[in-house]
N, C-alpha and C positions, 0 to 999 in steps of 0.2 A: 504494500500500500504506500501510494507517494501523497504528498503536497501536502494541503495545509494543515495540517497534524499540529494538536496542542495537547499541553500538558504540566506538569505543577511544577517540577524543578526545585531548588533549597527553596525551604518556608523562611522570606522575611520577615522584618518587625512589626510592621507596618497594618493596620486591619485592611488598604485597599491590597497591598500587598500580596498579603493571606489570600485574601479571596478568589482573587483573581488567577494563583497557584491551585486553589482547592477545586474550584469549577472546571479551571483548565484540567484536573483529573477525575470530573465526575463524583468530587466529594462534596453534595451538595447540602449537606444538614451544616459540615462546616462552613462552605460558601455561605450562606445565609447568614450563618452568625456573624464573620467578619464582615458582610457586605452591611450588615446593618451597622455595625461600631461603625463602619467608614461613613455609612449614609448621618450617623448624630456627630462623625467628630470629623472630619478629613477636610483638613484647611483648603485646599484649593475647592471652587464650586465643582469644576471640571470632573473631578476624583467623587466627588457627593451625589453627582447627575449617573455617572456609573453604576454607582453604588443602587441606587434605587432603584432603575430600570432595571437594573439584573438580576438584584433580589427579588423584584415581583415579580419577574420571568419565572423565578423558583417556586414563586410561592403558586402562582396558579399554573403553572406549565407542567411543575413536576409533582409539586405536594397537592395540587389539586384544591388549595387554598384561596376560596377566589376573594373572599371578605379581607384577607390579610392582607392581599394584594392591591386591595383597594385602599388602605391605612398606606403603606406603603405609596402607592401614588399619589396621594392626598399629602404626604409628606415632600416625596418629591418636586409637586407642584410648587412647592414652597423655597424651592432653592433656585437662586439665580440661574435663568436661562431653563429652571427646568418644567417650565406647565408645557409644552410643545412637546418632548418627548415623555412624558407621563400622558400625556392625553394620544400619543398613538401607540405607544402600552396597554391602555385602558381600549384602547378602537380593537385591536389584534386579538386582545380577552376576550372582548366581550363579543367579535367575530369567531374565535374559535368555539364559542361556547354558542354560535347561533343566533346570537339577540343583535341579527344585522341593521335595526332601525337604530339601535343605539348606538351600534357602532359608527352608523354612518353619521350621528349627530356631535358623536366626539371629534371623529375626522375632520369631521367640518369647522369645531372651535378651533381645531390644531392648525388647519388652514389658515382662518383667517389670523393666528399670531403669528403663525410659522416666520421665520427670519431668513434671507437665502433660500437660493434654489433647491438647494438637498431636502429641508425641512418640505418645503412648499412641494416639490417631487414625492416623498416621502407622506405627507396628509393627501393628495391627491389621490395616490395608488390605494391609501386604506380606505377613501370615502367610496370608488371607484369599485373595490374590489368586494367591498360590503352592499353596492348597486347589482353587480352581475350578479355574484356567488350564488344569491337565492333562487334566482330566476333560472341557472343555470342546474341548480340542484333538483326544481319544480319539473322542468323538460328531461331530464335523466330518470327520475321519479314518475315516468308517465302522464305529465301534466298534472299531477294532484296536488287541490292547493291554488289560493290567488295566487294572480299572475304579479311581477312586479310592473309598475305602469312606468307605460311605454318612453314618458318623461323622463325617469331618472334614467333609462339604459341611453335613453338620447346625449343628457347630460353628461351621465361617464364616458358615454364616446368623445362630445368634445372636448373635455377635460384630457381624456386619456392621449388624443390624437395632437393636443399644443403639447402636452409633455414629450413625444415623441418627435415631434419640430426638432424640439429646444434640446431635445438630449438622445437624439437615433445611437441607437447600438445598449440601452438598459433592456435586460430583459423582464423584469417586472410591468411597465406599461405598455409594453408593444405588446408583451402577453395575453392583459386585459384586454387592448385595445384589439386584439384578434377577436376576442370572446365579445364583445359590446357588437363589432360591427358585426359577424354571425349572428347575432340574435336580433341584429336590426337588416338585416339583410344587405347589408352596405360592404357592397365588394370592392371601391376605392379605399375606404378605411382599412380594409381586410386585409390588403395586398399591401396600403402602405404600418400596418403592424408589423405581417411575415415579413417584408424586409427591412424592416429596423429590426426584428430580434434574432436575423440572420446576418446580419451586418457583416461581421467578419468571415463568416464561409460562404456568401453569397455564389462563391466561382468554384467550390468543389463540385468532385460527378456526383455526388447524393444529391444535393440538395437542387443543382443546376434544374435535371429534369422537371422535378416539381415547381420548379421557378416559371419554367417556360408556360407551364398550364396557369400555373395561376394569373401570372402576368398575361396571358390569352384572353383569359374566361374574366376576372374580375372588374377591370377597368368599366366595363359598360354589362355590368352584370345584371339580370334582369327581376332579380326579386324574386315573388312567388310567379311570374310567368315564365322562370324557368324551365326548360327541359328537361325531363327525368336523365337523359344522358348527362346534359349540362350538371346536375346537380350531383350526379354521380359520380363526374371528372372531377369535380372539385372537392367530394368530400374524397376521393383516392389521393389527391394531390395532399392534401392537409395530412391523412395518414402517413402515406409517404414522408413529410416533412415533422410527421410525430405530435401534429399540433391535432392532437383526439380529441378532448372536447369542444372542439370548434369544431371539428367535424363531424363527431354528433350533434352536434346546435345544427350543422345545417341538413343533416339525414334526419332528423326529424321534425324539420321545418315543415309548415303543411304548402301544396303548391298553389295554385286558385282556384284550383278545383276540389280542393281539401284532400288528397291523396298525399302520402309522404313515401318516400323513396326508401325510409327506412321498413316498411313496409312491403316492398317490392322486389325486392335487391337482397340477395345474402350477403354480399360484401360490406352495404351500406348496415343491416341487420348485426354484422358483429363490429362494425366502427363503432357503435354503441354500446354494444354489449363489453367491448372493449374499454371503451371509457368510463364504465361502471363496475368494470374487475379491474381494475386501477385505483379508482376513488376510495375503492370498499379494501381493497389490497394496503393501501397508505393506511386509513383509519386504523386498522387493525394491527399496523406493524405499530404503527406511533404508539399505539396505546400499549404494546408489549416492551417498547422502548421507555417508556415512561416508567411501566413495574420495575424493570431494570435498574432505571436510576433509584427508586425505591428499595430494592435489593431482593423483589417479590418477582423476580420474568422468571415466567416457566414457557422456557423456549421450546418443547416437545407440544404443548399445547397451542403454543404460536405458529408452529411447522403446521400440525394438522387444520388448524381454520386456514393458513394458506392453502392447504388440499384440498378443502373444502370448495375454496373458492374457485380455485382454477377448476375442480372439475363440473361446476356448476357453470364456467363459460363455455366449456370446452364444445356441448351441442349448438352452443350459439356461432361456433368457428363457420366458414362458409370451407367447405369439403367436398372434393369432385365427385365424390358419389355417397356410400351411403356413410353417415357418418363411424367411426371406429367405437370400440370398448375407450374408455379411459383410460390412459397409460400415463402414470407418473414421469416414468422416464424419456416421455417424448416430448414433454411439456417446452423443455426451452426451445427443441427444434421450431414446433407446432407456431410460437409464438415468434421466435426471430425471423420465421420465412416470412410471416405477415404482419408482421409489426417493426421489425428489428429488435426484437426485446435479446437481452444481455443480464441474466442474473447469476449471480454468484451471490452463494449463501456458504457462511461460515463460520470462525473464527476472527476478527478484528480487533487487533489489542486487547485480545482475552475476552472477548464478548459475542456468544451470536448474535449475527444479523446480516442484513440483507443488503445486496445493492442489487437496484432494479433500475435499467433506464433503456436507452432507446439509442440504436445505431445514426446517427446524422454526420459524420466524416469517415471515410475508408480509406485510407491511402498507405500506400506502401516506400521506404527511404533505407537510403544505406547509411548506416554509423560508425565514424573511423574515429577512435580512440588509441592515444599510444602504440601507432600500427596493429591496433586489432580491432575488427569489423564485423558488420553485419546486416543482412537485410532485418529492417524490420517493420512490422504493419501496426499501424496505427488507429485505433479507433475511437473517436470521443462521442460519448454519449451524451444524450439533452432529457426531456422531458424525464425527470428523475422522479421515480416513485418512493425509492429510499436510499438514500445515500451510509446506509450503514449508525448505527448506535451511537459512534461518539460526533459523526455530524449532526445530528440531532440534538444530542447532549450540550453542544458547543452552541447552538443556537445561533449561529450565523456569526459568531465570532472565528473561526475556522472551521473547515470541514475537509475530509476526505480528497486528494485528487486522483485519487484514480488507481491504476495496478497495473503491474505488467509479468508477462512470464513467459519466457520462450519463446522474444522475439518477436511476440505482441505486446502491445501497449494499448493499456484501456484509462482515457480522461473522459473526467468528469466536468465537463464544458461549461457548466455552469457558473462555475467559479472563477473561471478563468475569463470568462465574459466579459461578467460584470467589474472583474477586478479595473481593466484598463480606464473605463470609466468613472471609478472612484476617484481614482490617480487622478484623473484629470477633473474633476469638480472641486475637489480640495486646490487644483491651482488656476481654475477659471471663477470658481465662485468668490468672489471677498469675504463675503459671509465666511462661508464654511474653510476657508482660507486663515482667516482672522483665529477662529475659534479652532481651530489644528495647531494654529502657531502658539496660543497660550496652551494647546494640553503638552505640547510638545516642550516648550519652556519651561512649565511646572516638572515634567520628568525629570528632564535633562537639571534642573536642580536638588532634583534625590538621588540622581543616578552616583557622584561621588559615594554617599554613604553605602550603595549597593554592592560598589566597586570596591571598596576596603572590606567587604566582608570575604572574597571570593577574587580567584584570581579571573573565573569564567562566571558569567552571570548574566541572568537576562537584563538588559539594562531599556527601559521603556523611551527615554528621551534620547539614547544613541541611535536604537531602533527606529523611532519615529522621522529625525533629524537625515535618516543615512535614506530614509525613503522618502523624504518630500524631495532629497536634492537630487537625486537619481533623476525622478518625474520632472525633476525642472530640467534639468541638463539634458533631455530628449527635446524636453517644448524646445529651449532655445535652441538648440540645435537646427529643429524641425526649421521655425522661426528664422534660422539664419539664411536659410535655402526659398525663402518669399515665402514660404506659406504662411495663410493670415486667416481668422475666421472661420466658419466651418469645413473648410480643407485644412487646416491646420489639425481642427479637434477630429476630424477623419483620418489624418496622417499618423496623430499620435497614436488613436485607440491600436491602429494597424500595427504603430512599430512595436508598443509597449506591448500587444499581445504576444505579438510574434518572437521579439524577447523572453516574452516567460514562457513558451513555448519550446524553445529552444533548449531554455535550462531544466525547467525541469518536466520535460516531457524525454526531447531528443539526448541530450546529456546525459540525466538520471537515469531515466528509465533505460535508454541505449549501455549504458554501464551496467543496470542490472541482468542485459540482456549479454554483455559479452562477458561478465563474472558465470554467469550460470553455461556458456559455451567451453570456458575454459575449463569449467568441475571443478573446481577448487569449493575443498568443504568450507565454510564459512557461516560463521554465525550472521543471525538476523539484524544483529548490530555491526557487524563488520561490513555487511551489507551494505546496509543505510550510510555508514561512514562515508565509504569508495563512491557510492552514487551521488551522495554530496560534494563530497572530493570532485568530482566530474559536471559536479550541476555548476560551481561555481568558476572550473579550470578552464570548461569551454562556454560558456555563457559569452554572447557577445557582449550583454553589458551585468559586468558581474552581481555590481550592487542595487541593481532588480533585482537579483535571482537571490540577495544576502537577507531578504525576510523571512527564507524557511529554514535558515539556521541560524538567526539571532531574533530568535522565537521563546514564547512563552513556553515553551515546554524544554527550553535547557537546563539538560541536566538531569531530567526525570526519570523513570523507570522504566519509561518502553525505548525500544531500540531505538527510535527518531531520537527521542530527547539525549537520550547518551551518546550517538554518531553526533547529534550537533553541537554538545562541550566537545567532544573531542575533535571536530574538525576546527571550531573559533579555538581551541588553545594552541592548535599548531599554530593558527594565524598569530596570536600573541606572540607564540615564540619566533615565527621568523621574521616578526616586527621587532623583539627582539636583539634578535640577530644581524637585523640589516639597519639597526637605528640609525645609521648616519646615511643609508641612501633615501629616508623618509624626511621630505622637506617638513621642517617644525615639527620633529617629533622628540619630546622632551621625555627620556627616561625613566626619571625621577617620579614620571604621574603615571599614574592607570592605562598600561597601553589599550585595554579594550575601551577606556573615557576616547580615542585618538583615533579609532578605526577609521574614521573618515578623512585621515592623515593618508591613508593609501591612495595611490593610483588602479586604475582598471588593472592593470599589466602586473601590478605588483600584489594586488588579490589573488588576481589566479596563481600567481608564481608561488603565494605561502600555499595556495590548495596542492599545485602542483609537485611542491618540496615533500608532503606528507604523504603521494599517493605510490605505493609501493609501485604498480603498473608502470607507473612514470619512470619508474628504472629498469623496470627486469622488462617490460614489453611481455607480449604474448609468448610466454617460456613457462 
């Protein structure tokens, strides 16, 4: 398993400290307790706003606490700068829990205080997302139940379709915005969703094909007086492209004559059925993911309701003749032929669970490391139904990126998406720009005390400092070459993606692929070292690629955490070592306080000095 992998590392003094160590390892009764000392005592506001959104993440997400969680926001509101992010806290609660009128009423107070475009981005997708969900849930549910009026799904379309203007390539609103125009029949909107949340693979062979239809049929698409063929090309096209609930929004659209296609059609009959052994497949895991964090998952009972389920869609599959017996062990083929689906169930840092997602890139590359190589094939998957237990656990603070073995390589696209475009709103928004630069300040004046405890150490305002300048040194860059304006924030998403792409897709995962060619037994930590070693030795720009190991979980007890102190303390040491070729680099202080005293050339060269490969070659 690669990418953004978190974890606790030495327990500091500090209560944001604690918590932030204890969560990062799924210790959540601890996490709570220090998140709350931080939310009544932790001098900076920044460290307090933390503190509270995450503690009532715990409280209703995992303890099931929703009254606590409400004391908890109610406090938060109360700390500078924080009723905007308590009130889309309180909007995601009280959506996960169903009660979408409320939530859509909170979203909307978040709006109108919201500050910058993140926030404002941010209350739009929950107000947005609390308009579709029901209506979307009602049509999946066979129509049963008011409709939601036709108003609001109007309204989140506009809403949904300026955010996507303003910021093409987020996968959260182009998502929505797919699901709004399906249900309003609006095939311009539809068409400009799918390609804002395809932005960066627009030009692969997967996704090309489905481009071309949709880009055919949408533009002047004709509502309900479309053709049963027309509506059939388009809900295969949406499959194709993994965007299933849009595609059952629109197989079960009625046409003008009140006939639906899901009706008619076996293919369109299991794009639904599809999308409802998904929906029901998520609930089920989440809530086995949740026991877990409790310490209550009985994963043999969680295996059989997945059994349950799949064999419950399994007559819904469209089958060239009469349909089969159920066969457990056919299930992934049955599903990848006609969906692209990709699961692996297993083991994951000591925990069952599941990744479930969807084939949307295939491509095949050769990897040349230290004279030894290899083809290897590449797959990143989208429409994720579970990204595995501690992506869950981590709640969108890291997650999972992916796995490889044997010279395939599987990424989790999602992550990697939206990353490029964080990058770039912390250096285009002032706002959100402003308010990075004080949390980043405030660390970076604890980070000495962190540093005298520990020669390696995760240090949060090193971390943060070594990742705004990275993102700016591409802008200007970019910026240097006339790019200005939305070809600029187009150039970037492209280079910054393809940058982390590089490292830790082609690099890492390419390294795990030529360690496992050569059969050298190697532990799962030695592993993770070497692949690191490689993420950052051939990385075109290193320090993108230095936030998966000057990461919250150094130093901790899974093999990421312990390959990542030990590949930053080789860098200590051949900083070290070469202190007189590092301009301004003062001995006498913390060489990890200085990391950003390195050059590109001289990152890779301490990765490089440490990696055995790097000398013996392919021997």
């Amino acid at each position: 398993m690669f990418g953004f992998a978190a974890g606790g590392g030495e327990v500091p003094g500090r209560p944001i400290d604690r918590a932030r160590a204890a969560f990062a390892s799924h210790r959540f009764a601890e996490a709570a307790d220090a998140y709350r000392q931080a939310l009544a005592s932790a001098e900076e506001p920044s460290e307090r706003r933390d503190a509270g959104r995450r503690l009532a993440a715990i409280e209703w997400r995992v303890q099931g606490d929703t009254a606590a969680a409400e004391r908890t926001l109610t406090t938060l509101a109360a700390v500078p700068e924080g009723s905007v992010p308590a009130a889309l806290e309180r909007a995601r609660m009280l959506a996960a829990r169903g009660d979408f009128a409320a939530a859509r009423d909170v979203a909307a107070l978040a709006r109108r205080a919201a500050s910058g475009a993140l926030q404002e981005s941010h209350a739009v997708t929950a107000w947005a997302a609390a308009a579709i969900e029901p209506e979307v849930r009602r049509l999946l549910a066979g129509g049963r139940g008011p409709a939601t009026p036709a108003g609001e799904i109007a309204a989140a379309e506009e809403l949904l379709a300026a955010q996507v203007d303003a910021a093409p390539g987020e996968l959260r609103p182009a998502q929505l915005l797919m699901l709004a125009a399906a249900l309003r029949e609006d095939g311009a909107a539809l068409l400009r969703g799918w390609e804002s949340y395809y932005l960066l693979d627009l030009e692969t062979e997967q996704l090309a094909a489905a481009h071309h239809t949709l880009a055919t049929l949408l533009p002047a698409w004709p509502g309900a007086s479309a053709a049963r063929d027309q509506r059939l090309q388009l809900v295969t096209a949406l499959v194709a492209s993994r965007v299933f609930d849009a595609a059952a929004v629109v197989a079960l659209a009625p046409a003008a004559d009140g006939s639906r296609v899901v009706g008619e059609d076996p293919v369109a009959r299991q794009a639904v059925a599809y999308a409802r052994f998904l929906r029901e497949t998520e609930r089920v895991t989440d809530e086995y993911y949740r026991q877990t964090a409790l310490g209550r998952g009985d994963h043999k009972a969680w295996r059989k309701e997945l059994t349950e389920l799949t064999s419950r869609l399994w007559p819904d599959l469209a089958w060239p003749g009469k349909t089969p017996a159920f066969d457990r062990s056919q299930v992934p083929t049955a599903l990848g032929s006609r969906f692209g689906t990709v699961i692996n169930m297993g083991k994951t840092g000591g925990y069952e669970d599941l990744h479930l997602g969807h084939v949307v890139v295939d491509v095949r590359r050769r990897v040349e490391q230290y004279g030894c190589g290899g083809e290897l094939r590449f797959l990143a998957l989208d429409a994720m139904v579970s990204n595995g237990f501690q992506s869950w656990a981590w709640d969108g603070t890291a997650a999972h990126g992916g796995w490889g073995d044997r010279g395939q390589i599987v990424q989790i696209r999602p992550g990697y998406a939206d990353g490029p475009l964080r990058a770039w709103r912390l250096l285009a928004d002032p706002v959100e720009r402003a308010r990075r630069e004080a949390e980043i300040v405030a660390a970076e004046a604890a980070d000495p005390a962190r540093a005298a405890a520990a020669t390696v150490v995760f240090l949060p305002g090193v971390a943060g400092r070594l990742q705004e300048r990275a993102a700016a040194a591409l802008r200007d860059e970019l910026a240097a070459r006339g790019l200005r304006g939305r070809e600029l924030q187009a150039a970037f998403l492209r280079e910054d993606g393809s940058a982390v792409l590089a490292a830790s897709i082609f690099a890492h995962e390419g390294r795990h692929a030529i360690d496992d060619a050569i059969a050298r037994r190697l532990s799962n930590e030695d592993l993770e070292y070497r692949a690191k070693l490689s993420e950052l030795a051939f990385a075109p720009r290193p320090f993108l690629a230095l936030p998966s190991i000057l990461h919250p979980n150094l130093g901790d007890a899974t093999p990421h955490g312990r390959a990542n102190a030990r590949v930053l303390r080789g860098v200590v040491d051949w900083m070290g070592q070469h202190a007189r070729e590092v301009p301004g680099l003062d001995p006498a202080r913390s060489l990890l306080l200085q990391l950003g005293r390195l050059s590109d050339d001289q990152l890779r060269a301490a990765a490089r000095a440490q990696d055995p490969l790097a000398r013996t070659g392919c021997k």
